[in-house]
N, C-alpha and C positions, 0 to 999 in steps of 0.2 A: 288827312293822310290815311291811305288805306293801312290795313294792319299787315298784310303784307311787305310792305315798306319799312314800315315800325322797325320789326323781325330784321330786317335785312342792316338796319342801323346799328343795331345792338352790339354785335362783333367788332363793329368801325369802333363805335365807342368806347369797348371795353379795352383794346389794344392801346388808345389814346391814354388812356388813366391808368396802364401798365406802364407804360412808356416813362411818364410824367412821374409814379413813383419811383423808380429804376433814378431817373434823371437825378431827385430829388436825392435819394441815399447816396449816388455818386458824390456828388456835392459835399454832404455829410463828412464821408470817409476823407478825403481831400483836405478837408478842413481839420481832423483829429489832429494829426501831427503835428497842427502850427497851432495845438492848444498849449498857451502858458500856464501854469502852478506856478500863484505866489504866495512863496514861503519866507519862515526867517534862517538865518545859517549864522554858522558863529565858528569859530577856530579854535583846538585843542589848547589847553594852555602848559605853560611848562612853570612848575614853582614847587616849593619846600610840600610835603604833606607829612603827616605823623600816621604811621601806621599802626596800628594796634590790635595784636594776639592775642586771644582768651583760650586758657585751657582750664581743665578741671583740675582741681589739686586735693592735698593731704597734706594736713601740718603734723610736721611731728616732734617732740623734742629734742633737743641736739643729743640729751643725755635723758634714756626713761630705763629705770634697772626694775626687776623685782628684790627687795629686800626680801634673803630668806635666814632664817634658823640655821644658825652655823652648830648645832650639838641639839643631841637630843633633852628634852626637859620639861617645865613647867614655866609659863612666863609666872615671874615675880614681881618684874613692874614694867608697866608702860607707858613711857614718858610724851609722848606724843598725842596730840589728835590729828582724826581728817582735816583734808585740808592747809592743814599747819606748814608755814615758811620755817627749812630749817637750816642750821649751818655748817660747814664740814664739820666732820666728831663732834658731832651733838648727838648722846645718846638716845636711840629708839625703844630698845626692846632692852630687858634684863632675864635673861634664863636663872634660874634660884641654882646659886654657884656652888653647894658647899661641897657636893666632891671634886668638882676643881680645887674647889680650894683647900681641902687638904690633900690632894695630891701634891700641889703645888709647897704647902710648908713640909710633907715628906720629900719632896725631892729638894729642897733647899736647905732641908734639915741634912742631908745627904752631903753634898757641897759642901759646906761649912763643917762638914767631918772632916772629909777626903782634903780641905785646903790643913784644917788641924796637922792632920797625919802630916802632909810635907812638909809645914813647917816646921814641926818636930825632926823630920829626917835630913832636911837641910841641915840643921844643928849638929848630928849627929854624924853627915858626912864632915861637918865642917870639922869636927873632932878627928875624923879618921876610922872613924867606929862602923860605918856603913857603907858600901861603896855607892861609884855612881850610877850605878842599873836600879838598885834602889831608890833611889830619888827620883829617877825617871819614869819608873814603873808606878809610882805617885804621881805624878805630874798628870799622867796619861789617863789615872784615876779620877783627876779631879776634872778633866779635861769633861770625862764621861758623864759624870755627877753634873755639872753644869750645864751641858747638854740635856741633859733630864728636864731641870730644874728650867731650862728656858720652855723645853717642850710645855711643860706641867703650867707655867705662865702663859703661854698663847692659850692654852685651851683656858684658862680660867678669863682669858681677853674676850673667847669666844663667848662669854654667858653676855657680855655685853653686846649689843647690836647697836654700833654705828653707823649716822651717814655719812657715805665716802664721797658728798659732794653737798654745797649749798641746790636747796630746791625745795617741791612741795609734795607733801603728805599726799597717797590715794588713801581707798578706802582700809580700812583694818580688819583682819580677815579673821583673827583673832581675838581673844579678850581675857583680860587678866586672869590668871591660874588655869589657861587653858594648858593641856600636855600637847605640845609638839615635838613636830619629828624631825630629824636632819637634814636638810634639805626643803622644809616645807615652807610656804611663801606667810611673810606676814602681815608685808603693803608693798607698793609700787611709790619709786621717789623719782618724781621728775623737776630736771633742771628746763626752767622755762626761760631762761636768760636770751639765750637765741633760739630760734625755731628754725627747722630744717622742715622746705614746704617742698614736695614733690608730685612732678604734673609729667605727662610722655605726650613727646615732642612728634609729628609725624616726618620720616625722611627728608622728606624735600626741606621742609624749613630747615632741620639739622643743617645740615649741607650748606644751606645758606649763613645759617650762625656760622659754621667754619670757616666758611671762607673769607666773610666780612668778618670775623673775630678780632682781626689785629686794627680793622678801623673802625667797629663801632661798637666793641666791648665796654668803653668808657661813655656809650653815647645813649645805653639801654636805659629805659624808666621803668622798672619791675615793681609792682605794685598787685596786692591782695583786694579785692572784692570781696569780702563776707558774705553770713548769709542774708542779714538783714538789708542786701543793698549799698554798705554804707562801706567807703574806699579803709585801710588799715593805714595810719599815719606814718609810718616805717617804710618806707623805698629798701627794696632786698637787694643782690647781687647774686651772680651765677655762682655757685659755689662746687658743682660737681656735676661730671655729664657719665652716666654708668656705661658698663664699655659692651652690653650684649646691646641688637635691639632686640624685639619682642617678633619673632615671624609671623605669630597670627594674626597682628595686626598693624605691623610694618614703624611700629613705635620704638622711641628708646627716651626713658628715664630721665628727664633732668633734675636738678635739686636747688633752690633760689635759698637763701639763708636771710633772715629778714631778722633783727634787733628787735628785741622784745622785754623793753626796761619796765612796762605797768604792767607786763603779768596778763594782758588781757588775751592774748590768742592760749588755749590749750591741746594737749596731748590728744590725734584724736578730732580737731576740728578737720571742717572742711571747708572750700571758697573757689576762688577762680583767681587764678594768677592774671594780669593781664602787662603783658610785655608789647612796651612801644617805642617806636625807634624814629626819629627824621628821617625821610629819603630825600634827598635832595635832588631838584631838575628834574621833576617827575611827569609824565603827560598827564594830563587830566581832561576827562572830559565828560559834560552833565548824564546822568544816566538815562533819561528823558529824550536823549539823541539817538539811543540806539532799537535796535529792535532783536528779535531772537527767532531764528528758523532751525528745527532739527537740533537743538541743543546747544549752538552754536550763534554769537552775537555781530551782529553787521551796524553797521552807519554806509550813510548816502554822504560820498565824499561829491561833492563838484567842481566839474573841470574849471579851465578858463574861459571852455566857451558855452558854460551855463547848463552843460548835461551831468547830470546826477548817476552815478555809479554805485552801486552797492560794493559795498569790501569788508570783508571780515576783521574785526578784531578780536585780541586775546587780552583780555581785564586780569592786570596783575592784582589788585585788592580793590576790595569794594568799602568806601564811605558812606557818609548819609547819602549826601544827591550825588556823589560823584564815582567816574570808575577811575582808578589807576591802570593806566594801558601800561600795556608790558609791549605790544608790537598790534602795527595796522594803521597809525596813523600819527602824522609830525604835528608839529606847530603851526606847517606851512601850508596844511591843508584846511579846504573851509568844509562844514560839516552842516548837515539840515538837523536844524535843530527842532524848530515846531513844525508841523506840517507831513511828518512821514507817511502815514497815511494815506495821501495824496500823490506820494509820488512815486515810478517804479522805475527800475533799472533801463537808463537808458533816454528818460524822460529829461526833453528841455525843460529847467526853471527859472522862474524871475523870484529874486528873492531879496530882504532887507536884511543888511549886515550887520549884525549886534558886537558888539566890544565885548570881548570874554570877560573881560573884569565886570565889567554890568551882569554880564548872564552868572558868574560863580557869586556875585556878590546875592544876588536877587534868588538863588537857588530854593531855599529852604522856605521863603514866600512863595515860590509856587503853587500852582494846583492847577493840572492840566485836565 
């Protein structure tokens, strides 16, 4: 063949193998749409779950005073150490009493005059010899005189320092024959019998206590986490809810009251309350089913006639493997469970139907 020819073939041929590729993609595109994805799908379930809240808390004691110096003085003895379990009027502290204490036998000594005196003037009216303004004008005297005389005994009450409650010794700020002053601290006495544990609650949940208040106030499991990890054996109750919130940070104050018979939580600790409640009839569905665009969480619901939807849902609480849906999806609907990936909005799929009870049961054996 001349080359002429050649040349003149080349054009023919290359149009032919345009063609033939054109043909072939045609084909291609045609066939995308009747491509099947097989996946597995499985159905939201509805059953009991236990939710549960952790906040940060503060244990405090129901009762923490500072013991201070009721008169000015010298301590003269201290009956106590740190630490130490004590019991109501169980003496702490002694201030060295001796001008109380004779003030106190001058004003008694005072009294036991003023009562002399009347009773001599009673006699005396009784005679006829004094009238009754006199006897009264003693009366009033002695009235005064014992007035003294009780004053003159509180303060000599005052060189003693009682506890006004059973509980435990802080530290002693003092030491025997130090001079103190009226008003000056001498330990801190905390009753540890119960503890008052305080955590802030954010709005929304509030809101939520109130309203379920009257059906599931007896239904709460309030319980302390330490710091060691290790749960506190004492289950609390709500015991106060403070009446401001907090506007900088949209909080308000609760108070759990927790029974504290070994003495082991103190004044001053800290933990995590964790408050858990039944919900009963709750959606659930494996977390592993869903996916996240824009902040926001979707599942591939599918029809009845095997095309896959995307749809948003709202996760009322999150579990290990599971979400608690608050809205987005029933019972009634089937959900792509393995396979997401594979599939987009809008996409026919063939897919193997799992029994929710296999899928929640088998959950925490996963690894996807």
């Amino acid at each position: 063949m001349k080359i002429a020819q050649v040349a003149a073939c080349i054009p023919a041929l290359s149009m032919a193998l345009i063609s033939l590729s054109l043909s072939s993609c045609n084909r291609e595109t045609e066939a995308a749409p009747h491509e099947v994805h097989k996946i597995t799908a499985t159905s939201p379930q509805s059953t009991n779950v236990t939710i549960t809240e952790r906040y940060v808390c503060q244990i405090h004691s129901q009762r923490h005073i500072k013991v201070r110096a009721l008169e000015m003085g010298y301590l003269e003895a201290i009956q106590i150490k740190e630490g130490q379990s004590v019991k109501e009027n169980d003496p702490l502290f002694t201030v060295r009493p001796i001008l109380y204490q004779t003030r106190f036998e001058a004003e008694k000594a005072e009294a036991d005059l003023a009562q002399l005196e009347l009773n001599y003037t009673k006699k005396l009216y009784d005679d006829k010899v004094v009238s009754l303004n006199q006897v009264k004008l003693l009366e009033v005297k002695l009235a005064k005189a014992k007035a003294k005389a009780q004053q003159a005994q509180a303060e000599l009450d005052f060189a003693t320092v009682k506890a006004p409650f059973d509980g435990i010794i802080d530290r002693l700020h003092h030491q025997q024959g130090s001079l103190v002053q009226e008003g000056e601290i001498l330990t801190t006495l905390s009753d540890n019998s119960l503890m008052w544990v305080y955590f802030n609650v954010p709005e929304a949940r509030y809101l939520e206590y109130m309203a379920g208040m009257n059906q599931t106030k007896d239904e709460l499991k309030i319980e302390i986490e330490l710091a060691n990890g290790n749960k506190f054996e004492q289950l609390g109750k709500i015991g106060a809810i403070e009446a401001d919130f907090n506007n900088e940070n949209g909080n308000i104050p609760f108070r759990a009251d927790f029974p504290n018979p070994d003495r082991l939580l103190r004044h001053g600790q800290t933990g995590t309350v964790l408050i858990s409640r039944v919900q009963k009839d709750s959606i659930v569905i494996p977390q592993r089913s869903t996916f996240e665009v824009l902040q926001k969480r979707y599942v591939y619901v599918i029809d009845k006639d095997g095309i896959a939807h995307q749809r948003e849902i709202v996760p009322l609480d999150e579990l290990d493997d599971l979400y608690v849906i608050k809205s987005g999806v029933t019972v009634d609907d089937k959900i792509v469970l393995e396979g997401i990936r594979q599939v987009r909005d809008g996409d026919k799929v063939e897919y193997e139907d799992r029994e929710v009870e296999e899928v929640v049961a088998n959950l925490k054996y996963h690894a996807e």
